[in-house]
C-alpha positions as a Markdown table, in Angstrom:
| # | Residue | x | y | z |
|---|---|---|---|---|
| 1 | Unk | 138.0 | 18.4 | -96.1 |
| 2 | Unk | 141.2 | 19.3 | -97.6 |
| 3 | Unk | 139.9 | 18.8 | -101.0 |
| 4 | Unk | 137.4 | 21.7 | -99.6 |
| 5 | Unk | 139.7 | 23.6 | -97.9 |
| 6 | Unk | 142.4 | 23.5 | -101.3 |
| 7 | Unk | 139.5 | 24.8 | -103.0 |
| 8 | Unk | 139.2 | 27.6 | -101.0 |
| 9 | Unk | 142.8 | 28.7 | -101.0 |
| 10 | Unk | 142.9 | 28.4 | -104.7 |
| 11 | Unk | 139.8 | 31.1 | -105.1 |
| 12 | Unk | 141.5 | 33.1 | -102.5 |
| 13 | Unk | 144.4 | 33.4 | -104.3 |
| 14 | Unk | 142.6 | 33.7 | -107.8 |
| 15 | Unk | 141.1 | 36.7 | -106.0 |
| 16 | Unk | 144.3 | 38.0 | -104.9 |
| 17 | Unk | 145.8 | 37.7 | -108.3 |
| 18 | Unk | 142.9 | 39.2 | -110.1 |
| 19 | Unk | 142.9 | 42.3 | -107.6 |
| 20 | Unk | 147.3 | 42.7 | -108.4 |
| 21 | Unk | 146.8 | 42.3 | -112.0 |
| 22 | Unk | 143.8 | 44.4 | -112.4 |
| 23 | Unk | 145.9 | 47.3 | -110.5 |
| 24 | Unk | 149.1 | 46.4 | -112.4 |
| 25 | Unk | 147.2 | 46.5 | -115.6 |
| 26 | Unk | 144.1 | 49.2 | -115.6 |
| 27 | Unk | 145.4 | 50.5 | -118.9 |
| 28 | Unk | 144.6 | 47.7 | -120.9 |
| 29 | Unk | 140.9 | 47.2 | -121.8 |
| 30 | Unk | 142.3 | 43.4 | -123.0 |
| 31 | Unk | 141.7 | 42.1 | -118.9 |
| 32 | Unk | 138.4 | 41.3 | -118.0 |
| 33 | Unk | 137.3 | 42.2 | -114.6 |
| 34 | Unk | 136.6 | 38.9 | -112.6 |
| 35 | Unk | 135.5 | 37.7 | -109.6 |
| 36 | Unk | 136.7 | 34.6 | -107.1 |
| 37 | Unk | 133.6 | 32.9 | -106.1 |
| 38 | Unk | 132.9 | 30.8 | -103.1 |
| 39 | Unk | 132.5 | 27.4 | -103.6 |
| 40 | Unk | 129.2 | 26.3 | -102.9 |
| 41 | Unk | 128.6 | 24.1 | -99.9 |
| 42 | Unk | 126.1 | 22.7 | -97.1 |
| 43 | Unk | 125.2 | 24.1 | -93.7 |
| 44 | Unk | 123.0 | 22.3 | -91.0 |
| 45 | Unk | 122.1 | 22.2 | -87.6 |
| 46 | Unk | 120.2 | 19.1 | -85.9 |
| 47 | Unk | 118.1 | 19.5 | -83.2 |
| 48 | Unk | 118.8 | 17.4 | -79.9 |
| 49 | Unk | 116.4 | 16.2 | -77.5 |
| 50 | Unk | 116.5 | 18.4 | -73.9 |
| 51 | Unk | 119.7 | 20.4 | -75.6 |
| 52 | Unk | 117.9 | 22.3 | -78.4 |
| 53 | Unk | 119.6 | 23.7 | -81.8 |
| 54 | Unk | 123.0 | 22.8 | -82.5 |
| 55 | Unk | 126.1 | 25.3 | -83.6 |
| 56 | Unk | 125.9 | 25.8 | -87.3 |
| 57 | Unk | 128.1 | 23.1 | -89.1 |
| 58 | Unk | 130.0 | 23.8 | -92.5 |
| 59 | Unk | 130.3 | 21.2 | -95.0 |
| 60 | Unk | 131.7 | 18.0 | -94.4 |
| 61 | Unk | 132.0 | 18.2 | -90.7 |
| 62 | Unk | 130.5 | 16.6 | -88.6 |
| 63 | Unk | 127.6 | 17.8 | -85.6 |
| 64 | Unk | 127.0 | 15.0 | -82.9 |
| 65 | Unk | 124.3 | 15.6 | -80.2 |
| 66 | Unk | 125.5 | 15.6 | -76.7 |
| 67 | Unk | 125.8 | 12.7 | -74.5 |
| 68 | Unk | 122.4 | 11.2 | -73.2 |
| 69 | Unk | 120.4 | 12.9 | -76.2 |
| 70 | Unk | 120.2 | 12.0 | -79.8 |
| 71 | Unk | 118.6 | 14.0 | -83.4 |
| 72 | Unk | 114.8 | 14.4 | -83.4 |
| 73 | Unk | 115.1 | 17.1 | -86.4 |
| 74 | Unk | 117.5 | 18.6 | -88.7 |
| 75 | Unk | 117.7 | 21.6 | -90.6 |
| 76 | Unk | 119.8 | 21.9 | -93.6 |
| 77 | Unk | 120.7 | 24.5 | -96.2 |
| 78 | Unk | 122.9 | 25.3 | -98.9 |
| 79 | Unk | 125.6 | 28.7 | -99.2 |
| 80 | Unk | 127.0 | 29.9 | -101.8 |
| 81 | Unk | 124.8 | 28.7 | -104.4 |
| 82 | Unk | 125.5 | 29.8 | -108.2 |
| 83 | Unk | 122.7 | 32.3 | -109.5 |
| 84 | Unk | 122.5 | 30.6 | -112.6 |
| 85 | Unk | 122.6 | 27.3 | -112.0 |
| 86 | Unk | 118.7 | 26.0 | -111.1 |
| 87 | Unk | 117.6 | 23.5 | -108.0 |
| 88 | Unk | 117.3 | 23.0 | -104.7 |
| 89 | Unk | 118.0 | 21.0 | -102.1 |
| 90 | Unk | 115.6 | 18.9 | -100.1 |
| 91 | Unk | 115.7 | 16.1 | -97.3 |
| 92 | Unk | 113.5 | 13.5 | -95.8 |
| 93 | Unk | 113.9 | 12.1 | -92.0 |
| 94 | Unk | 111.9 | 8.8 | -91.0 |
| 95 | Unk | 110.8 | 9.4 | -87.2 |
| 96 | Unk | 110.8 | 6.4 | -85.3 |
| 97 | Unk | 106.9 | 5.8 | -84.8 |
| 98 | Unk | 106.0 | 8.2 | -87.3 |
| 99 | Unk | 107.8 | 6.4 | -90.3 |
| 100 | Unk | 109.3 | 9.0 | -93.4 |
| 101 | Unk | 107.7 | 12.1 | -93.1 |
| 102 | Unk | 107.4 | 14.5 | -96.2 |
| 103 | Unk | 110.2 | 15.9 | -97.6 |
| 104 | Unk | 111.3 | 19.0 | -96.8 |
| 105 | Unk | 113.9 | 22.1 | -97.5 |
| 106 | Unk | 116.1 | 24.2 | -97.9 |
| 107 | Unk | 115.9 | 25.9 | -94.6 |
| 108 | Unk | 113.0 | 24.2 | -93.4 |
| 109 | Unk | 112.7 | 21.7 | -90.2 |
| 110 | Unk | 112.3 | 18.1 | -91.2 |
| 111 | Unk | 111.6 | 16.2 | -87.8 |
| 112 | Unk | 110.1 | 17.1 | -84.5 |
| 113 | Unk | 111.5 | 19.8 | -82.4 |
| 114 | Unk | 108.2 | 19.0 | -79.7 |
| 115 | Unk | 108.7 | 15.7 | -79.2 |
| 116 | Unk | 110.9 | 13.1 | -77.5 |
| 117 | Unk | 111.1 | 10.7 | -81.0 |
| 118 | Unk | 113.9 | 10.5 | -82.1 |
| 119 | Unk | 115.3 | 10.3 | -85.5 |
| 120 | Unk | 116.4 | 6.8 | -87.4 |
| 121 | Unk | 117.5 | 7.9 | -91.0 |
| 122 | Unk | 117.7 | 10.3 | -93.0 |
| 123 | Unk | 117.8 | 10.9 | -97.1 |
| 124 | Unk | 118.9 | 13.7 | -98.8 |
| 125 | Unk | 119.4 | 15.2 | -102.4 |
| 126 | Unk | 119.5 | 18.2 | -104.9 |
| 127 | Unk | 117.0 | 19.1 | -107.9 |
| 128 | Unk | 116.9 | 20.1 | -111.5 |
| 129 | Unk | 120.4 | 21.5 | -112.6 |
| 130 | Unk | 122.0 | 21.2 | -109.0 |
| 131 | Unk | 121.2 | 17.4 | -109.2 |
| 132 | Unk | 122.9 | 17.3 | -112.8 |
| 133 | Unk | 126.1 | 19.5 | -112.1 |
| 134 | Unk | 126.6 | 18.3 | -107.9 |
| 135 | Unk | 126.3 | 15.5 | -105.8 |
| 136 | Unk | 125.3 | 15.8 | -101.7 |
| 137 | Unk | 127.3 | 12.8 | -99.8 |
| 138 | Unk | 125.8 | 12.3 | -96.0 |
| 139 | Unk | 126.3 | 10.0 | -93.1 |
| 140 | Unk | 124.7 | 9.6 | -89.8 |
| 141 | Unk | 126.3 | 8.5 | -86.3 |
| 142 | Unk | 124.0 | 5.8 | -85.1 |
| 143 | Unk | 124.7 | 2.6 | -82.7 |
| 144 | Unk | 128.2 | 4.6 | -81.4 |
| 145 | Unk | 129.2 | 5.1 | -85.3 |
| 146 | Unk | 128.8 | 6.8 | -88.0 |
| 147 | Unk | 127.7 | 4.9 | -91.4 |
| 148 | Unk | 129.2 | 4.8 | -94.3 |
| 149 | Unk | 128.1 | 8.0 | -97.3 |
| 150 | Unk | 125.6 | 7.9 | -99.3 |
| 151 | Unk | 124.3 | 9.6 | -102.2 |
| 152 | Unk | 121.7 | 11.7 | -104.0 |
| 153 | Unk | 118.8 | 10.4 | -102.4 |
| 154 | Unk | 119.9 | 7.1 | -100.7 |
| 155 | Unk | 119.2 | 6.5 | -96.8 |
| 156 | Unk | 122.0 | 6.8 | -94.1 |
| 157 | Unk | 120.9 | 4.8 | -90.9 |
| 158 | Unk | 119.1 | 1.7 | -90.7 |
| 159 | Unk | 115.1 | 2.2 | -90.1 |
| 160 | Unk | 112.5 | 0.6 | -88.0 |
| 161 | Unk | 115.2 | -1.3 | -85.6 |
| 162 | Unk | 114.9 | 1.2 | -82.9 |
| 163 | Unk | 118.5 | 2.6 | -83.6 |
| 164 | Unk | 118.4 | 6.7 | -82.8 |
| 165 | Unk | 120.5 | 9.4 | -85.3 |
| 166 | Unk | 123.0 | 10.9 | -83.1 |
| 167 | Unk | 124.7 | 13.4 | -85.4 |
| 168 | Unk | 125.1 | 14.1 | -89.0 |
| 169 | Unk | 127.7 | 15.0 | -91.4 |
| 170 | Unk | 126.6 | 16.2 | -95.1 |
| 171 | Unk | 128.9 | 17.5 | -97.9 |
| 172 | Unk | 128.7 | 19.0 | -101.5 |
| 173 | Unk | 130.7 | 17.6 | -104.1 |
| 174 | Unk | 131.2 | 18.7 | -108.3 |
| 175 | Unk | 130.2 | 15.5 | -110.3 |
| 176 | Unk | 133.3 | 13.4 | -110.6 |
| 177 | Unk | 135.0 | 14.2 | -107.7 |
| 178 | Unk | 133.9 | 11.3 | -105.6 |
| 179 | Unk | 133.2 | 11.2 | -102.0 |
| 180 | Unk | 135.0 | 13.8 | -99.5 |
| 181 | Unk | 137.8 | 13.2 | -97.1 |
| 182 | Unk | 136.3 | 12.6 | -94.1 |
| 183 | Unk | 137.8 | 15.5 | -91.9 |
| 184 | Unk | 138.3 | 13.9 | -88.7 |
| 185 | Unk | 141.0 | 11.8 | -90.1 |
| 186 | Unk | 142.7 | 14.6 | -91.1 |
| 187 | Unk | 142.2 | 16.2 | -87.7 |
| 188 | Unk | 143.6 | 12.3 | -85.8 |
| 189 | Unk | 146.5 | 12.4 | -88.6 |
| 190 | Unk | 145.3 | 8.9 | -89.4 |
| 191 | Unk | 145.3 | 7.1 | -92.9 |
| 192 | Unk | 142.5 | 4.4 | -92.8 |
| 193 | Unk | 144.5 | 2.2 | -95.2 |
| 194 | Unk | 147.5 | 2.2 | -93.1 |
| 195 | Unk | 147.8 | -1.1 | -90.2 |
| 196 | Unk | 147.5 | 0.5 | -86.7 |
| 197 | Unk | 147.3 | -1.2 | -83.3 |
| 198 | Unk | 145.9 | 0.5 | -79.9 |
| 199 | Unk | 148.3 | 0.4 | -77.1 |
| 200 | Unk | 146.4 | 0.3 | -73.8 |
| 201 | Unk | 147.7 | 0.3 | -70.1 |
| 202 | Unk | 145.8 | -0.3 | -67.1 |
| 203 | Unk | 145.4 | 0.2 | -63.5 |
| 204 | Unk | 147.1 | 3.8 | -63.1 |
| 205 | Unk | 147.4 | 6.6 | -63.5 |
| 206 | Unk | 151.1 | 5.8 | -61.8 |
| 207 | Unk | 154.9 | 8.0 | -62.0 |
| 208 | Unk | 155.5 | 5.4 | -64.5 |
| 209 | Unk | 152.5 | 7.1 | -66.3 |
| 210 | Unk | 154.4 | 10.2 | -67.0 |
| 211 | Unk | 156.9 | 8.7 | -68.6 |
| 212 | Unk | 155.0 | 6.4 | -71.0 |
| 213 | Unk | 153.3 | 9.9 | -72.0 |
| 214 | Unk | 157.1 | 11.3 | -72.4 |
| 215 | Unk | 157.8 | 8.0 | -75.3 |
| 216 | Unk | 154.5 | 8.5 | -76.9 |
| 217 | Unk | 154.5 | 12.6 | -77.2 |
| 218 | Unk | 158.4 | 12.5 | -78.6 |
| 219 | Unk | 156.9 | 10.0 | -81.3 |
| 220 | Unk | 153.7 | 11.8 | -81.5 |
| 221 | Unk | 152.1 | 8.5 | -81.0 |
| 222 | Unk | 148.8 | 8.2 | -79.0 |
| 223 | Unk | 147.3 | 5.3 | -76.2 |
| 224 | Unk | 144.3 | 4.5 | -73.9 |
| 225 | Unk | 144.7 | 4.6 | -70.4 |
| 226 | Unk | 142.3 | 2.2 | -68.6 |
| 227 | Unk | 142.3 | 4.1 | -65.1 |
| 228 | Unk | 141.1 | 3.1 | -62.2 |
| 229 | Unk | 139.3 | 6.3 | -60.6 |
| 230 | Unk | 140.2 | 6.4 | -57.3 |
| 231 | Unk | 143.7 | 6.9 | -58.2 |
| 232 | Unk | 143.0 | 9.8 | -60.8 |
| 233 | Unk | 142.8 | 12.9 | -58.0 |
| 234 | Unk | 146.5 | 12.2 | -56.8 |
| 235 | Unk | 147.9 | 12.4 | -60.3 |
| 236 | Unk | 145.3 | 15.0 | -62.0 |
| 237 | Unk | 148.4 | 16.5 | -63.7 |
| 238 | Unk | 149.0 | 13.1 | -65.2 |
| 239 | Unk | 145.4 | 12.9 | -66.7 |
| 240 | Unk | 145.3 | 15.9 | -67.8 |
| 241 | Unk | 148.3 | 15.3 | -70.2 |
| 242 | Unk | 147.0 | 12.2 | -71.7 |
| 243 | Unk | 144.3 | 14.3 | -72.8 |
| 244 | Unk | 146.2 | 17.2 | -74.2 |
| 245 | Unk | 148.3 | 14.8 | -76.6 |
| 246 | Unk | 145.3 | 13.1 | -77.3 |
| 247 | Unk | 145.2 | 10.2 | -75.6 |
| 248 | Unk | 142.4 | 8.4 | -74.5 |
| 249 | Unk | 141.0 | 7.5 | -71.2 |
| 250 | Unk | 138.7 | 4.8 | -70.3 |
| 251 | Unk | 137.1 | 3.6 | -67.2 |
| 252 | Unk | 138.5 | 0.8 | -65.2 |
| 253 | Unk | 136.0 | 1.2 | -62.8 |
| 254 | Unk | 136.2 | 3.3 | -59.6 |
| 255 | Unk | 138.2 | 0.9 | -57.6 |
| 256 | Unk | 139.3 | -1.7 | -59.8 |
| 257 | Unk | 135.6 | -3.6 | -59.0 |
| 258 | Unk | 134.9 | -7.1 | -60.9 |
| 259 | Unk | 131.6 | -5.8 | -63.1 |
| 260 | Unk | 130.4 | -9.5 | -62.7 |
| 261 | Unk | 129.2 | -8.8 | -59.0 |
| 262 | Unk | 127.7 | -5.9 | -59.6 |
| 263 | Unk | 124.3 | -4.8 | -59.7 |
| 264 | Unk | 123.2 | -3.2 | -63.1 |
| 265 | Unk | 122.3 | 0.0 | -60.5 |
| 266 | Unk | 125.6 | -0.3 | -58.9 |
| 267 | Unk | 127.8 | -0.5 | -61.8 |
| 268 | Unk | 126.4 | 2.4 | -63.5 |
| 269 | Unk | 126.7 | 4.4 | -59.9 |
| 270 | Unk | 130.7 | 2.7 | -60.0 |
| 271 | Unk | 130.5 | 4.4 | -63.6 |
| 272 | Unk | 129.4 | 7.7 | -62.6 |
| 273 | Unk | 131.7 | 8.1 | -60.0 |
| 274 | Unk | 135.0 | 7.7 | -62.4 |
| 275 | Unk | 133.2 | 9.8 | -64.8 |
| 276 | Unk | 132.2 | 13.0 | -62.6 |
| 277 | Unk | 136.0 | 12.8 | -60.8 |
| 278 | Unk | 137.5 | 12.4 | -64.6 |
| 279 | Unk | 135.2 | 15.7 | -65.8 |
| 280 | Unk | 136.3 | 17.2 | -62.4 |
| 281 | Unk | 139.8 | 16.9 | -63.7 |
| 282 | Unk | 139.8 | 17.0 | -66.9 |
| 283 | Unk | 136.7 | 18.3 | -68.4 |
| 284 | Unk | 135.9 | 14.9 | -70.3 |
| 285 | Unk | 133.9 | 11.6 | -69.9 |
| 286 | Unk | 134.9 | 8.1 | -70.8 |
| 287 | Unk | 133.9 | 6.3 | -74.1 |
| 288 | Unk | 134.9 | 3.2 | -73.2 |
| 289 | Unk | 135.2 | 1.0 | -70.5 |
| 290 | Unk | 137.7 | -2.5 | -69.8 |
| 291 | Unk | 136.2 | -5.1 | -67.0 |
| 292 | Unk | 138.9 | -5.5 | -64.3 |
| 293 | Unk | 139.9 | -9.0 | -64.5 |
| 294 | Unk | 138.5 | -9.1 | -68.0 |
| 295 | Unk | 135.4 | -10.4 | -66.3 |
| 296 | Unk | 132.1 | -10.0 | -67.9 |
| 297 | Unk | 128.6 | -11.7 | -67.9 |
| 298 | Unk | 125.3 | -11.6 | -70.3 |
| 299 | Unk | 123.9 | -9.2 | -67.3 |
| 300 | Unk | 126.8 | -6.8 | -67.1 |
| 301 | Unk | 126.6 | -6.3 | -71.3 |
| 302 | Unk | 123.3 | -5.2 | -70.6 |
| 303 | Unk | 124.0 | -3.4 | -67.7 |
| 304 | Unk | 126.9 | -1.3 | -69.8 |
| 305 | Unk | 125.0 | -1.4 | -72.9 |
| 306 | Unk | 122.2 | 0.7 | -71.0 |
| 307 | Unk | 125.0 | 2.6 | -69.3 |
| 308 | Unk | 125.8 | 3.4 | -73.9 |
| 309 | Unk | 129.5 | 2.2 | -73.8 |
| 310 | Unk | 131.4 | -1.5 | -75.0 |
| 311 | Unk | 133.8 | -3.4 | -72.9 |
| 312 | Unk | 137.0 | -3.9 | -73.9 |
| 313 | Unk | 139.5 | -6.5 | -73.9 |
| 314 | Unk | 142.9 | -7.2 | -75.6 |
| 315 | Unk | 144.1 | -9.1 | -78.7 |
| 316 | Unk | 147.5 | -9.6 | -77.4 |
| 317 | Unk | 148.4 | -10.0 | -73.0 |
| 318 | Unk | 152.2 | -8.6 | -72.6 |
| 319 | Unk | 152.0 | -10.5 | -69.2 |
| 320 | Unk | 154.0 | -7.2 | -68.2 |
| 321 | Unk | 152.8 | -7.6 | -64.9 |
| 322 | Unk | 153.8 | -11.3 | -64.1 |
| 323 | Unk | 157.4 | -10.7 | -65.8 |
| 324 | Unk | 158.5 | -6.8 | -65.2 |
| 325 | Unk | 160.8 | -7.4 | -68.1 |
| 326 | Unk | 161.0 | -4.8 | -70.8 |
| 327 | Unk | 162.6 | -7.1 | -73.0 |
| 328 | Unk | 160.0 | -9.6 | -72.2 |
| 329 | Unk | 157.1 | -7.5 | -72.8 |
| 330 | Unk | 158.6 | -6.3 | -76.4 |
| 331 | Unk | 159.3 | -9.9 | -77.4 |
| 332 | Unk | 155.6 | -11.1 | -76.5 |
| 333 | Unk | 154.5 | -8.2 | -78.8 |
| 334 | Unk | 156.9 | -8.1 | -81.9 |
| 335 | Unk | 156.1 | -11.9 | -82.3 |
| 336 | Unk | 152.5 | -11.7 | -82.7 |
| 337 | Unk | 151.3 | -8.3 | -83.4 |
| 338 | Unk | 148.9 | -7.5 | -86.4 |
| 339 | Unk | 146.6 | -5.0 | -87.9 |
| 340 | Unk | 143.9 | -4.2 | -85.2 |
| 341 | Unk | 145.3 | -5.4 | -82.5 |
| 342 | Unk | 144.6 | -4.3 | -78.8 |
| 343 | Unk | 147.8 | -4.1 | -76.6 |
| 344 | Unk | 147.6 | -4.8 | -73.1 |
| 345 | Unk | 150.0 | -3.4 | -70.8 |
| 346 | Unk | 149.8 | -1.4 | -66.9 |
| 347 | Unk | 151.6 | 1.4 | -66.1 |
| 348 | Unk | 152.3 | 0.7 | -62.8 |
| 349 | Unk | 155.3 | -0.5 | -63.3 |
| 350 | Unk | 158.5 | 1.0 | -63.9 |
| 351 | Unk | 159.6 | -2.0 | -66.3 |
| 352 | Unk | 156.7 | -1.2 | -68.7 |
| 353 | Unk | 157.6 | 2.7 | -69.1 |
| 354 | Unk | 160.8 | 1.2 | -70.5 |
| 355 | Unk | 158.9 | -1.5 | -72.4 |
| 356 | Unk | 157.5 | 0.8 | -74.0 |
| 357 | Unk | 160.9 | 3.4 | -74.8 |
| 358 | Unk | 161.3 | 0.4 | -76.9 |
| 359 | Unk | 158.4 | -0.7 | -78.4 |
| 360 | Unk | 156.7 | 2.5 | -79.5 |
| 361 | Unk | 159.5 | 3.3 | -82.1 |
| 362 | Unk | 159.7 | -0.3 | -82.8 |
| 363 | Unk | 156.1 | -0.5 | -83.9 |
| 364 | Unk | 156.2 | 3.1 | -86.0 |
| 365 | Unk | 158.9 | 1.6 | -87.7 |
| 366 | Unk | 157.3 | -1.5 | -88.9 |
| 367 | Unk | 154.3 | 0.9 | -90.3 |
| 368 | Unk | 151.7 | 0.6 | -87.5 |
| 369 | Unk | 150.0 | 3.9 | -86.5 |
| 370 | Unk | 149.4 | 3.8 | -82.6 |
| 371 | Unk | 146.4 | 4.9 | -82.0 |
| 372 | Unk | 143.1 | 5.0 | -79.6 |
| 373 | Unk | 140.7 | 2.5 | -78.7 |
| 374 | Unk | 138.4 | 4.6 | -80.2 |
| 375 | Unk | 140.5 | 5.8 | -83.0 |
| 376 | Unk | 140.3 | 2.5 | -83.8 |
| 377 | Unk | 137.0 | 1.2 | -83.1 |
| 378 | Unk | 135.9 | 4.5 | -85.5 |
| 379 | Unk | 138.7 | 3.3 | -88.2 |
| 380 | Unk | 137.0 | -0.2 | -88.5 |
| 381 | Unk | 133.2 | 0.0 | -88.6 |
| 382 | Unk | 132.2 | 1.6 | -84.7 |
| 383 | Unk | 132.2 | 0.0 | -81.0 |
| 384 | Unk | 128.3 | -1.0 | -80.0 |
| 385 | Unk | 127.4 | -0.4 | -76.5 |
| 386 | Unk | 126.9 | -4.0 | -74.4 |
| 387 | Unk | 129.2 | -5.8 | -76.8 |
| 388 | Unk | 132.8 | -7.1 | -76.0 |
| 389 | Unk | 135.7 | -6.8 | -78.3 |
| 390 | Unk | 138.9 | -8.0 | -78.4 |
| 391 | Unk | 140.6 | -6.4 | -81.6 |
| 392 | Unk | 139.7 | -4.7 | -84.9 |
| 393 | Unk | 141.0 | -6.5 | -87.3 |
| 394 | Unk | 140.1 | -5.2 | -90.6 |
């Protein structure tokens, strides 16, 4: 993305500086008249079951269908294509129960707008001189992740193992310059080859809350916030901060309820009920979820794997809760803390706000990025619905 973006400031200013010296210098026949031009690029749109069309998305960015649907077509075309250089670009989609379908493009739908199939890979490339002088990098999110590029003609998502597309993210790239910067990095401030950790804290939102967020914003650091919901409407100013500095919050469940003894119906009604309160509040929904207790069965993964979000645990238990010692609490976590850990801590407590005054700067300082569960999970291959973790590691 910022390769992209670079590009386009550099024929900006080329244009600028073509327009001052073609002023400055109108006399002299010696200049040549000449013209910035836009660097060529993709634009696409994927259209989502009950939700229709998407926006129109540039290249390299990604489009994502909205909760509870998923891809059953795209549509994808190219801008700013040079006049003389010869091709076209073209893109296949297998259809789960239909298999590959022909290949289509530009500007054509490859899929099935009519139906509720959806979509399990894709393939996409260029022709005749485009193919020689550009390359077309894609990915899909599929299983709660998006795959790694591919290339010219090479499939992004895993076929015939009933896994639906979610979203898609294609870009244009000169031969040689390798595969874009993924843009969302850019957009986190994360570096993927950098160590990070995900600080979490449970069982609020609390006062102690607000000050945690206090630490993390003056460090521009970010957390996850396992709430429990019934607490959230007497401090909606609270959760509405974590998400402004972006923040995550998960789901606790509504009332701090062991999933174990819960009905698969029940728990995804206990689920609900955090989730309409939290978009009440704060315009969101939860991505993830951590089992009170850290309590979970073979029929409650099933239950949340239907419900489309993992559980999860910790790498590393500050025991805050047991001690209420900030030095205590640092110690447990200086002496054991690596690359993909999961941090457990509650912000009930007083004690762990200053915990964490100490620890946040600590960690920064030793090179971790604090980040999200999720900007995790995302950082190191994606978080499957139904399944448990306990880290990242990479």
């Amino acid at each position: 993305m910022y390769i992209k973006r670079m590009k386009k400031f550099l024929f900006g200013l080329a244009a600028c500086m073509v327009a001052v010296i073609g002023t400055a210098a109108a006399s002299f026949p010696a200049f040549a008249e000449t013209e910035a031009v836009a660097e060529m690029g993709a634009v696409y749109w994927t259209y989502n079951y009950g939700n229709g069309w998407s926006a129109e998305t540039k290249d390299n960015d990604h489009v994502q269908a909205p909760e509870n649907s998923y891809a059953t077509a795209i549509w994808v075309e190219l801008e700013n294509q040079p006049a003389n250089v010869k091709g076209t670009l073209s893109y296949q989609v297998n259809l789960s129960g239909s298999g590959w379908l022909d290949w289509q493009g530009p500007a054509t739908e490859a899929g099935d707008i009519a139906g509720d199939m959806p979509l399990e890979a894709v393939r996409i490339k260029l022709t005749d001189q485009l193919a020689e002088q550009y390359d077309v990098y894609y990915s899909v999110f599929q299983s709660g992740a998006w795959t790694d590029l591919v290339m010219n003609g090479e499939t992004a998502g895993v076929e015939a193992q009933g896994r639906r597309v979610d979203g898609l993210r294609v870009a244009i790239q000169r031969k040689g310059e390798g595969a874009p910067m993924d843009p969302w990095y850019a957009e986190r401030n994360i570096d993927p080859s950098k160590p990070m950790v995900a600080l979490t804290f449970d069982d609020g939102p609390a006062p102690a809350t607000w000050r945690i967020l206090d630490t993390l914003e003056s460090h521009g650091a970010r957390a996850t916030f396992y709430m429990v919901g019934n607490r959230m409407s007497s401090y909606p100013d609270t959760v509405r901060r974590i998400t402004a500095l972006g923040c995550e919050i998960g789901s606790h469940t509504w009332g701090h309820n062991y999933i174990t003894r819960l009905s698969a119906e029940n728990l995804h009604a206990n689920l609900n009920q955090f989730n309409t309160t939290l978009q009440q509040i704060a315009g969101i929904r939860s991505m993830t979820m951590r089992p009170p207790g850290g309590f979970v069965n073979e029929a409650s993964k099933l239950a949340l794997a239907s419900y489309g979000v993992p559980a999860i645990m910790w790498s590393i238990d500050t025991l805050d809760w047991k001690t209420r010692s900030p030095q205590a609490t640092v110690n447990t976590v200086l002496s054991q803390v690596r690359d993909g850990d999961i941090i457990l801590m509650h912000d009930l407590y007083g004690t762990t706000a200053d915990a964490a005054a100490m620890l946040v700067p600590e960690l920064l300082n030793r090179g971790y990025q604090l980040v999200t569960v999720s900007d995790l999970a995302r950082c190191r291959g994606g978080a499957q619905p139904g399944q448990v973790y306990h880290s990242f590691y990479p």
